[in-house]
N, C-alpha and C positions, 0 to 999 in steps of 0.2 A: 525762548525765555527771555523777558528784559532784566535788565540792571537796573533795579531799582536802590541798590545799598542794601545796608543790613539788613537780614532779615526779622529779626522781628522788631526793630524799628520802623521798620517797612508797613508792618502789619498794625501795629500800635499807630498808627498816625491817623486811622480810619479804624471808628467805631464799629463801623457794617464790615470792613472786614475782619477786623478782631473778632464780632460775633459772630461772621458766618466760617472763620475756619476751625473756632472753636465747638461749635455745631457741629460740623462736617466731622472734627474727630472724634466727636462724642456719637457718632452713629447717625448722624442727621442727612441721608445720603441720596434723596431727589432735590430737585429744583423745588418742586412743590410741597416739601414738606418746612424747608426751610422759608419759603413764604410764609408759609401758613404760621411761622414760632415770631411773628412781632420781632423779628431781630433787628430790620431798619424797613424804610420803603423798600416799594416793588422794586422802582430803580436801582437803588442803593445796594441791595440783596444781587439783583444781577450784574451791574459794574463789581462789584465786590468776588464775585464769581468768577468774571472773568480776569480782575486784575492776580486773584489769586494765582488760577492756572498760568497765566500769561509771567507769575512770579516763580513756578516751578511747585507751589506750595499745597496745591490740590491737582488730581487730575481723575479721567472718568472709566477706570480699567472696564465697567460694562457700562452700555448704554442709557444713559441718563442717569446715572448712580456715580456720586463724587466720595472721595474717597482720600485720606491728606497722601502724601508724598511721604518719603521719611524723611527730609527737610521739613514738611510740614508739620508731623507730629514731633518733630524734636521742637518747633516756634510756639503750638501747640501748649506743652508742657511746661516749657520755659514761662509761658503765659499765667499758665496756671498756678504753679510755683511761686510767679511773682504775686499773685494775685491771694496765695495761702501767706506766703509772707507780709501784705499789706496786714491782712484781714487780724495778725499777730498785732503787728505795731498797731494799727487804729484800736483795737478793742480796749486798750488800755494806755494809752500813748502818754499820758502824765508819768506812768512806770516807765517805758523805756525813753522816753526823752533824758529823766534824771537818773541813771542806772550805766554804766559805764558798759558796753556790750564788749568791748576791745578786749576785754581778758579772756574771752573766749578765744579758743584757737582759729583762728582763717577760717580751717573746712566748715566747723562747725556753724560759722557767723553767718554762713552764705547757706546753708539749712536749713535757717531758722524756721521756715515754712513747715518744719517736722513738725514745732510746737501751737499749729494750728486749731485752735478751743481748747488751747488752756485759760486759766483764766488768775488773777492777782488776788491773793488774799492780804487784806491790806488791814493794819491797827486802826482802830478809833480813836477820838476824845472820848467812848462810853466804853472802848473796850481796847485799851493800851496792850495787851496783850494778846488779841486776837493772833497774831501772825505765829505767835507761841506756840500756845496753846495747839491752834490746827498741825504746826510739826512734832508735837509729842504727841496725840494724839495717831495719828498716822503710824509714826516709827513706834507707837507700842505696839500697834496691830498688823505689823507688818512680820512679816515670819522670815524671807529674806532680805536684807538690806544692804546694798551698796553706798559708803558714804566717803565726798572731797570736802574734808572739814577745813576751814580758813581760821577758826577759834574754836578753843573747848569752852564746851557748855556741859555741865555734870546731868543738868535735868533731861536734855537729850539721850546724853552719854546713857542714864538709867533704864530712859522707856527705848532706846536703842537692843538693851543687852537683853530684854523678854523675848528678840528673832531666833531663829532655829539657825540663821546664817548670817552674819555679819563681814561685810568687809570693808576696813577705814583706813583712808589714809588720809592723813596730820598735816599740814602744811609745817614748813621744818618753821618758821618762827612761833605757831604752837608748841613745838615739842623745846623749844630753845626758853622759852619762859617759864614751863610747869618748872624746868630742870631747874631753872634758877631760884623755885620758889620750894623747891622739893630737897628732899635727902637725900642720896647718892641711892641710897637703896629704894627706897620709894620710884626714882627714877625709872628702875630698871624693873620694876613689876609689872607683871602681865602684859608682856608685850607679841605676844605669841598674835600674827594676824595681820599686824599694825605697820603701814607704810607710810612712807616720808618722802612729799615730792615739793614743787614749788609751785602756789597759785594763789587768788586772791577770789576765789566766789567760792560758793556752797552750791552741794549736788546733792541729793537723794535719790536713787533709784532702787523701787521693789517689785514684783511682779504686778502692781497695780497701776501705779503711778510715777512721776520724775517729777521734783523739787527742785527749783533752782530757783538761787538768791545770788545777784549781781548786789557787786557795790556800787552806792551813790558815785558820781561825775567826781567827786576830792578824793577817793578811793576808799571812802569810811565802810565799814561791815553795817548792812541794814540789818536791824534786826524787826524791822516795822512791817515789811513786806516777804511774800513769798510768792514766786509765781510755780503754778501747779497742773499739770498735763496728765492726761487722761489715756489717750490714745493709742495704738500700736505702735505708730512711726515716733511718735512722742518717748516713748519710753524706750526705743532702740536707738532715738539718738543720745538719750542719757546713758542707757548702758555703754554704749560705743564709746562718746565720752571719758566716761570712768575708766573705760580700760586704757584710754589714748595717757592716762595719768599712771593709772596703776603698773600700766608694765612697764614703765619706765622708774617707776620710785621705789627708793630703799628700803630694807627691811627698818623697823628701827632699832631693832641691836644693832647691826651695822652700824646705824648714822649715829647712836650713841659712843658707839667707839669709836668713831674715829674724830668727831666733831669734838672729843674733850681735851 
């Protein structure tokens, strides 16, 4: 096997063989089949063949049948991944260029690829509150709901409370304003559910879908946008999420008590 460096730098440097090992793990498993898928020329298909094997990254356990390595399909998938996470940022890249992605935790930032066809529901000048609207909407019809609030909104808070199961947690500079604008007793109403952690963007997750609202690049709360996933992977890595918050944050009687 040569030392060519990283691997999948290695493999990324050549189109033809980017395409042919990504082929090859996708089931593309002759010489001639792979010809035949327009992946690069004849030549290109066969140097690529053999710079693979010669890489450790493919090799032919029966005769004439290629097959990746498990170096292969880990370069493979990494590929793929990257290629779910581009296909995120392009389809809307005005969103995430102005949208601060850093307040996401690490693990989750290098996942992004979960959230692969979702898509921005973004406010007009004909319809200023489109991005509203489509989140009341949803959280009425939604029967379970997990929510990471960064601000209260009462219009939400209402078409939130029609679920069969709700779970919310406050960010503590929400619960730190109501208190200052509230009675002592009003404070401490209906707090049965309701947690207190620390973060700066909005999460929805329901058996259907995952809602996430980054803040703009100065840290301001959008309320103009929302981006919205669809998917299986998409809505476990919102649940996952919510819980990376929730089981760490306080009830809020606790954090009532002891914050005064």
């Amino acid at each position: 096997m040569e030392d060519c460096g990283p691997f999948v730098e290695y493999v990324l440097r050549s189109g033809a063989r980017t395409n042919v090992l990504m082929a090859v793990s996708e089931g593309s498993n002759s010489t001639q089949t792979l010809l035949d898928s327009d992946l690069a020329s004849e030549s290109a298909v066969y140097n690529a063949l053999t710079e693979l094997q010669d890489q450790g990254l493919i090799h032919e356990p029966r005769s004439k049948r290629w097959a990746p390595t498990g170096a292969g399909t880990v370069v493979a998938g990494l590929i793929e991944r990257q290629r779910e996470a581009e296909s995120v940022l392009s389809a809307d890249p005005e969103y995430w260029q102005n949208h601060d992605v850093t307040v996401l935790p690490p693990a989750f930032r290098t996942r992004l690829a979960d959230l692969a066809g979702g898509v921005v529901v973004r406010a007009t000048d004909t319809q200023p509150s489109r991005a509203v609207r489509e989140t009341e909407r949803r959280l009425a019809e939604a029967d379970s709901i997990a929510v990471l609030a960064p601000i209260y909104n009462e219009r939400f808070d209402a078409a939130a409370q029609d679920g069969e199961s709700l779970q919310l947690v406050l960010d503590a500079g929400v619960i730190d304003d109501l208190r200052e604008e509230a009675d002592e007793d009003e404070s401490e109403a209906d707090v049965d559910g309701i947690r207190v952690a620390e973060f700066s963007f909005a999460l929805t997750v329901t058996d259907d879908y995952v809602m996430l609202s980054l803040p703009t690049l100065d840290g301001s709360y959008d309320p103009r946008t929302e981006f919205i996933a669809e998917s299986e992977r998409a809505k476990r890595w919102g649940r996952q999420l919510f819980d990376c918050y929730c089981e760490d944050a306080q009830a809020l009687e606790a954090y009532l008590t002891e914050s005064r």
